[in-house]
VOPADREN-31128 format. One line per field, with one value per residue: residue number from 1; residue in one letter; x, y, z of N, C-alpha, C in turn. Coordinates in steps of 0.05 Angstrom, whole numbers, m for minus. Layout:
pos: (NUM; ...)
code: (A; ...)
n.xx: (X; ...)
n.yy: (Y; ...)
n.zz: (Z; ...)
ca.xx: (X; ...)
ca.yy: (Y; ...)
ca.zz: (Z; ...)
c.xx: (X; ...)
c.yy: (Y; ...)
c.zz: (Z; ...)
//
This chain:
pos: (1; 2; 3; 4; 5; 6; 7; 8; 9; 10; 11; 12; 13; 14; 15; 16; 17; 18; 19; 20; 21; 22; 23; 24; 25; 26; 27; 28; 29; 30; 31; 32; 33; 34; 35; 36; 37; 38; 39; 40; 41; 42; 43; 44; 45; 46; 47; 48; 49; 50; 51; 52; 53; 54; 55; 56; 57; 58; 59; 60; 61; 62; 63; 64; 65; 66; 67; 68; 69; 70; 71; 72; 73; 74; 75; 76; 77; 78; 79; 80; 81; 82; 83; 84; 85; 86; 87; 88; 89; 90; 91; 92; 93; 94; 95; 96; 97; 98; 99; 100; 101; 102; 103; 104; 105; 106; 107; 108; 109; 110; 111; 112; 113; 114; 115; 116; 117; 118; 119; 120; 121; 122; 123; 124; 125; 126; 127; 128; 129; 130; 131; 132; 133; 134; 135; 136; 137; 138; 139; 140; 141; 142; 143; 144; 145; 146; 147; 148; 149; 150; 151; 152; 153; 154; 155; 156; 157; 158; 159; 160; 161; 162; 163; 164; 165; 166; 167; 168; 169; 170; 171; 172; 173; 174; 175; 176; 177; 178; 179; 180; 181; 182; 183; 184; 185; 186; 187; 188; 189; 190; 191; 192; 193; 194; 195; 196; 197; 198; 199; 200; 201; 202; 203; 204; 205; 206; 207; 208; 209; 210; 211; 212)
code: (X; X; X; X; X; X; X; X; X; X; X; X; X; X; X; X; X; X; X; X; X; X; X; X; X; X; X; X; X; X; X; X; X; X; X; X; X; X; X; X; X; X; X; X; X; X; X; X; X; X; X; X; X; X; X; X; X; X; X; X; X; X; X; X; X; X; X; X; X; X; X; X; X; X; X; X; X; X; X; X; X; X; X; X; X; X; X; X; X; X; X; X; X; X; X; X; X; X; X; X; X; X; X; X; X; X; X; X; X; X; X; X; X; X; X; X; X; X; X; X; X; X; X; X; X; X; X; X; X; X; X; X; X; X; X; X; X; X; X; X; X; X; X; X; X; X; X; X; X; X; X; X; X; X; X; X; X; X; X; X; X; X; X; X; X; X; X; X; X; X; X; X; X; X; X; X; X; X; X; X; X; X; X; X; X; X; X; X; X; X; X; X; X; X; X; X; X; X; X; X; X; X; X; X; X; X; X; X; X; X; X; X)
n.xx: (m125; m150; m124; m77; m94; m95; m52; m15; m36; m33; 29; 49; 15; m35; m83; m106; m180; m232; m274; m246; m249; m283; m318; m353; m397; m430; m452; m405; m363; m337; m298; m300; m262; m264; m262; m244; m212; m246; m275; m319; m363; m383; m429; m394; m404; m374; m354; m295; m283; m280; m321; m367; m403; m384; m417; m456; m473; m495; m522; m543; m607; m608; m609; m581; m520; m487; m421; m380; m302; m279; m290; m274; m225; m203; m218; m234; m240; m245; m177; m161; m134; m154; m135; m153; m134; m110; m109; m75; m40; m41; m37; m72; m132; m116; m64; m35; m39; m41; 8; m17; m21; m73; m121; m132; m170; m191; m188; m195; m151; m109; m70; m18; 45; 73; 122; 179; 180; 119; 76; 25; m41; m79; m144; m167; m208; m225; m237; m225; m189; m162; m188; m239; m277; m294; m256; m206; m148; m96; m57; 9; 13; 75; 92; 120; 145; 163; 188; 158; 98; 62; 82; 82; 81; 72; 54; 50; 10; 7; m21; m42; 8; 59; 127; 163; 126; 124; 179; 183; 146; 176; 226; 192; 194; 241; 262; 232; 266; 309; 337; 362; 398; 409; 363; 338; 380; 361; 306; 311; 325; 270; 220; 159; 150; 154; 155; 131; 141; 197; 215; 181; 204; 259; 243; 226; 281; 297; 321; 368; 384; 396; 461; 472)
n.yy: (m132; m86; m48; m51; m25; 25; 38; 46; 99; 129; 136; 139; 159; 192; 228; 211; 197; 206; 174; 139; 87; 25; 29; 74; 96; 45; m17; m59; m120; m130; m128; m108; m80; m78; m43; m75; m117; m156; m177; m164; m191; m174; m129; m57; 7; 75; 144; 180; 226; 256; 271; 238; 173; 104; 61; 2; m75; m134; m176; m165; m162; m141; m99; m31; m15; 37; 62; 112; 144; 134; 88; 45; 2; m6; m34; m71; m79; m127; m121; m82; m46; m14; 25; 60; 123; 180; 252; 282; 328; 349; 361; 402; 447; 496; 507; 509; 573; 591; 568; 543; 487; 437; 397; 338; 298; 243; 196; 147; 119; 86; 32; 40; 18; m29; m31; m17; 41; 68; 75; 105; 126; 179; 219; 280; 324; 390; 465; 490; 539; 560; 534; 540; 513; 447; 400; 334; 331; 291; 256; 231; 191; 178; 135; 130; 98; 128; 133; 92; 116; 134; 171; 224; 242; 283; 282; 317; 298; 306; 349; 418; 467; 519; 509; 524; 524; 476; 453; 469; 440; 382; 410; 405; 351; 322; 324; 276; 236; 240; 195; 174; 182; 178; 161; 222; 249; 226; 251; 298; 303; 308; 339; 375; 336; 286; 217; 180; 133; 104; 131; 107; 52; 53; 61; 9; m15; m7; m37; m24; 20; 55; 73; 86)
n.zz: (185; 176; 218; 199; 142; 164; 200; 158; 124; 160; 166; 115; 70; 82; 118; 178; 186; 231; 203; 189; 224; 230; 275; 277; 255; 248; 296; 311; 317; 379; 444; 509; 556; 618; 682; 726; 707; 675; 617; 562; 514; 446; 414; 394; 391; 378; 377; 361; 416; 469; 498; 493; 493; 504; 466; 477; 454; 474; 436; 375; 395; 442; 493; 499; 518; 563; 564; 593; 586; 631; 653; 635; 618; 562; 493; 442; 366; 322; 297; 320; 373; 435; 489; 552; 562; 609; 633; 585; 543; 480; 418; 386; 364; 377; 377; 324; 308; 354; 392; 425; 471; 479; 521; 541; 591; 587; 547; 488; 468; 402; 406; 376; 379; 431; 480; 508; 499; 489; 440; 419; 383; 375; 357; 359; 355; 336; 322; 266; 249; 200; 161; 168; 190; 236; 251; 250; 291; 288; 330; 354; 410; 469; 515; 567; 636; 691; 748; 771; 749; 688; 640; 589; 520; 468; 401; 334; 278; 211; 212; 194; 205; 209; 189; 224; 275; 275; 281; 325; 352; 357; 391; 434; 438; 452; 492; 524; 508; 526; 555; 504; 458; 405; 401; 398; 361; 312; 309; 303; 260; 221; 172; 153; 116; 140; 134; 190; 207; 196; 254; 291; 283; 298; 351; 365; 380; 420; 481; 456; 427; 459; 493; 445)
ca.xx: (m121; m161; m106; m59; m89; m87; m30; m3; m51; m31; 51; 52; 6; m64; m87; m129; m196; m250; m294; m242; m260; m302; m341; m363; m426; m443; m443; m383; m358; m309; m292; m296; m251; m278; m240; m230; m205; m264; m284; m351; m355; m415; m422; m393; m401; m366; m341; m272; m295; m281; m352; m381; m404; m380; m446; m450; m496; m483; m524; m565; m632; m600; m610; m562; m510; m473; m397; m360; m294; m261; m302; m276; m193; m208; m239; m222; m250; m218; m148; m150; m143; m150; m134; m164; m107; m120; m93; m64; m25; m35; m32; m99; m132; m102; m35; m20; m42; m32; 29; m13; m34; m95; m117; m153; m174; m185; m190; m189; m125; m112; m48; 7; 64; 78; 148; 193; 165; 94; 59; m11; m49; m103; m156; m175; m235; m235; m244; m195; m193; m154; m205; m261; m296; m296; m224; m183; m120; m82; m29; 22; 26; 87; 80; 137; 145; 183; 187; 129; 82; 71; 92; 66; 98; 47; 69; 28; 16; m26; m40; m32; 12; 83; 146; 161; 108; 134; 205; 173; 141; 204; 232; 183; 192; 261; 270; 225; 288; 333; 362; 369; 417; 403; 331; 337; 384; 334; 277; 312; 321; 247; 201; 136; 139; 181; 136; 139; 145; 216; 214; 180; 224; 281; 229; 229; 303; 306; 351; 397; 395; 404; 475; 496)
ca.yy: (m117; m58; m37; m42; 1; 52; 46; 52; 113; 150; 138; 141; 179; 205; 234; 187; 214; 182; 154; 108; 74; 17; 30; 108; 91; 26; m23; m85; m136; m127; m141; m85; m84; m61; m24; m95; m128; m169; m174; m171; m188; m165; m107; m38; 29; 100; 163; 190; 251; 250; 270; 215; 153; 75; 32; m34; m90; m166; m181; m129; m157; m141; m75; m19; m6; 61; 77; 134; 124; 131; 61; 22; 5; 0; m38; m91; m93; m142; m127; m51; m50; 16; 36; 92; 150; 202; 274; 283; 346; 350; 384; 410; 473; 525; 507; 515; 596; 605; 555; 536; 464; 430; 380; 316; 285; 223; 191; 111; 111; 65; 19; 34; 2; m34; m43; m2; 67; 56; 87; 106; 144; 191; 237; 301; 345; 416; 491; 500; 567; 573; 514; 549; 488; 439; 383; 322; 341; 269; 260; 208; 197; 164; 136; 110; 95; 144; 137; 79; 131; 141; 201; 226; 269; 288; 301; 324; 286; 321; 374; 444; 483; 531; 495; 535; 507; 437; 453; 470; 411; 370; 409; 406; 321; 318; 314; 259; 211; 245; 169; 159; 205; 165; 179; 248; 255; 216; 264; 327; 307; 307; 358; 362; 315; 260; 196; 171; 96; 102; 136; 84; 30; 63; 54; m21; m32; m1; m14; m28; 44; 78; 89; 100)
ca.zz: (160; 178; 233; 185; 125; 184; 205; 132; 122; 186; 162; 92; 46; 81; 137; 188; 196; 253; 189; 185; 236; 229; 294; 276; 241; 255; 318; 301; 341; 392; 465; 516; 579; 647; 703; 735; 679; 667; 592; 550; 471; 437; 394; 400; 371; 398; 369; 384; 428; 499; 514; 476; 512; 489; 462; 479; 468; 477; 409; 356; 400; 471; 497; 498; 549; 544; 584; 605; 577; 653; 668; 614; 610; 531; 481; 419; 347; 293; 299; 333; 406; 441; 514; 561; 575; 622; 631; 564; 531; 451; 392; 374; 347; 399; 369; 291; 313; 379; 404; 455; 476; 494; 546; 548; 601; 573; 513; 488; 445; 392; 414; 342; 389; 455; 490; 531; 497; 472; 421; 416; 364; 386; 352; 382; 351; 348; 312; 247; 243; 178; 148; 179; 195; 252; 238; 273; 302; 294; 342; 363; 440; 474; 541; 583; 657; 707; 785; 774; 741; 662; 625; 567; 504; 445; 361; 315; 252; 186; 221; 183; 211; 196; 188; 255; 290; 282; 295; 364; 372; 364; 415; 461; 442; 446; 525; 540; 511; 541; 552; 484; 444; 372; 382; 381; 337; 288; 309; 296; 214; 210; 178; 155; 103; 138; 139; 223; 204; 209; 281; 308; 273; 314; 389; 366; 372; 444; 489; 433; 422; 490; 494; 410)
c.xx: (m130; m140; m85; m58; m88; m72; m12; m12; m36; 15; 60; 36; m14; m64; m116; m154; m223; m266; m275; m241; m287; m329; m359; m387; m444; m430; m423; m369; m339; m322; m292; m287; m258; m257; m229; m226; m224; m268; m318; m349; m389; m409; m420; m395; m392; m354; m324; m267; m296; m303; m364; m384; m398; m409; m440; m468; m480; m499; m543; m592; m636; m613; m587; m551; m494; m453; m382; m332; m275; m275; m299; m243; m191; m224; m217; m240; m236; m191; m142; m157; m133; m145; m144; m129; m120; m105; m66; m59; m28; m39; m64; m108; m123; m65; m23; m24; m30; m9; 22; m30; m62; m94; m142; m152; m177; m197; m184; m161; m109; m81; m33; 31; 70; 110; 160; 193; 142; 91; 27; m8; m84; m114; m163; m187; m234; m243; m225; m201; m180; m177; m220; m284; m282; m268; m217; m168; m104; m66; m19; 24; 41; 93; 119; 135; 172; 168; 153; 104; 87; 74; 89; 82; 74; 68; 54; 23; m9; m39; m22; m14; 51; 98; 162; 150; 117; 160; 202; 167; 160; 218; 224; 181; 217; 273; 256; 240; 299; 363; 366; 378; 410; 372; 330; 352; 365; 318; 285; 323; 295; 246; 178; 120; 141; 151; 154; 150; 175; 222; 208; 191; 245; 263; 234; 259; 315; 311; 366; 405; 407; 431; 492; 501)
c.yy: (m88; m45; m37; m21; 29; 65; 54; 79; 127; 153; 150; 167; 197; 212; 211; 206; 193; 169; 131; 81; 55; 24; 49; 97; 67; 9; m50; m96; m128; m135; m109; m97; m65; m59; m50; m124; m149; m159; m180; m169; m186; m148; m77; m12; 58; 117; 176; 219; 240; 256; 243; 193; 124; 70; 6; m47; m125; m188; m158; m138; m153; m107; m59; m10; 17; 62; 99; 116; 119; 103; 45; 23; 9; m23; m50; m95; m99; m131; m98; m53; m14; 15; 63; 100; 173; 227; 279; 318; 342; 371; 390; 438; 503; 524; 514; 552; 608; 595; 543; 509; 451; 409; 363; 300; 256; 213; 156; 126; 94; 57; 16; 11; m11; m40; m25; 20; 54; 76; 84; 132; 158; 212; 259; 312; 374; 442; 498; 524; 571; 554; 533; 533; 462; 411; 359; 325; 305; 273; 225; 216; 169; 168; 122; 116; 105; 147; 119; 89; 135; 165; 200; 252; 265; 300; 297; 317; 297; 343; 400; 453; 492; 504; 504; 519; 467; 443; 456; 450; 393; 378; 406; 365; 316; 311; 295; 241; 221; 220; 167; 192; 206; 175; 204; 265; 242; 241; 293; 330; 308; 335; 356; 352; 291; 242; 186; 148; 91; 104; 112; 56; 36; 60; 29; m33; m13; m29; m14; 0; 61; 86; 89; 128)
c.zz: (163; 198; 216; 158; 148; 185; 184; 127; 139; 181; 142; 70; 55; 103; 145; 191; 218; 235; 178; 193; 248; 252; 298; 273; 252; 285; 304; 323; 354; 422; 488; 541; 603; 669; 721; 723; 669; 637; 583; 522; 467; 414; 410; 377; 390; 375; 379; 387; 462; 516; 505; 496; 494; 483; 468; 477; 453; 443; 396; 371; 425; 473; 503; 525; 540; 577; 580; 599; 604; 663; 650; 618; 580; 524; 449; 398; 339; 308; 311; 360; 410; 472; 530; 569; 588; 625; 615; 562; 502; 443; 381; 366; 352; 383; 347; 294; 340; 401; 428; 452; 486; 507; 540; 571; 607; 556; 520; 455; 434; 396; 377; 353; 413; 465; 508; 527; 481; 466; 415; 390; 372; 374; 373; 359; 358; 325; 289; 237; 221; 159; 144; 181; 224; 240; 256; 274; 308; 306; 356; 385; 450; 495; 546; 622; 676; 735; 784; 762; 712; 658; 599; 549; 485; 422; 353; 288; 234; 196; 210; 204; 193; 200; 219; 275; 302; 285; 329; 372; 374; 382; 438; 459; 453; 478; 541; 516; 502; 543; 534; 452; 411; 364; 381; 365; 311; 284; 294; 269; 206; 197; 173; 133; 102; 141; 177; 223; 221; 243; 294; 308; 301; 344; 393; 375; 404; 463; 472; 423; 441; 497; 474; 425)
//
């Protein structure tokens, strides 16, 4: 349930922000996955900040274990599973001003879709200079697999910027599916009040789309 007011939230009407995530504040059950797929359930707590370290402890009278998020594959509360991503491209506070991109290294990003393009949803943290206060930069990232190796495109969801600005980012989406003609004709009716839902309706029904 909680992955899905999210996911409703992050489509539909609100912007996601990291307190909506049960694990900010407090520690809550989940499952954490380690670099050789071994599992551990206990309790976790983390903030989504790529400095930040996971928490972990096996019950509230255990002692605390803390990971780096490059030594974890991801991590499972209730019904939200997340994955580590590494050398990322998004939309964050260099962009609605200055067109230019930032870089994460890596990040745990919460799994929206799985199949032959996946979808993740990933916070980024930074400087809102028209705010003038510190912001999350939501963004959708969609992975697929080229020459054995993933590939990564970033869009920017609730984040201020011109109507400009996001015509850019669609172009700069628009050539990673290249194979698929339908999806970017889809993409390029957006603006920046379209709800995404649809979009990713239209990822679900791949290959069936690949050569409309």
């Amino acid at each position: 349930m909680k992955s899905l007011i999210i996911v409703v939230c992050l489509f539909v009407t609100c912007s996601v922000s990291a307190q909506d995530y049960p694990f900010i504040k407090n520690f809550v059950d989940g499952t954490i996955i380690l670099k050789d797929g071994a599992r551990k359930t206990g309790l976790i707590r983390w903030f989504p900040d790529p400095s930040e370290k996971l928490r972990f402890k096996l019950s509230p009278a255990d002692i605390e274990e803390k990971y780096q998020i490059p030594e974890l594959q991801g991590f499972i509360t209730d019904t939200l599973h997340f994955k580590m991503l590494s050398n990322l491209e998004i939309y964050g506070e260099n962009y609605p001003l200055l067109n230019k991109m930032s870089k994460l290294k890596y990040t745990f990003a919460q799994i929206i879709y799985a199949g032959k393009i996946n979808v993740y949803y990933v916070l980024y943290n930074g400087y809102d200079a028209l705010q003038g206060g510190f912001a999350a930069y939501p963004n959708l990232i969609f992975e697929k697999t080229k020459d054995d190796k993933p590939e990564y495109a970033a869009f920017p969801v609730y984040t201020r910027m011109r109507e400009k600005r996001y015509d850019q980012a669609k172009e700069r989406l628009l050539p990673f599916f290249s194979e698929y003609p339908a999806i970017q004709e889809k993409l390029k009716t957006f603006n920046r009040t379209t709800s995404m839902s649809g979009f990713v309706d239209i990822l679900k029904q791949i290959p069936e789309v690949k050569n409309e």
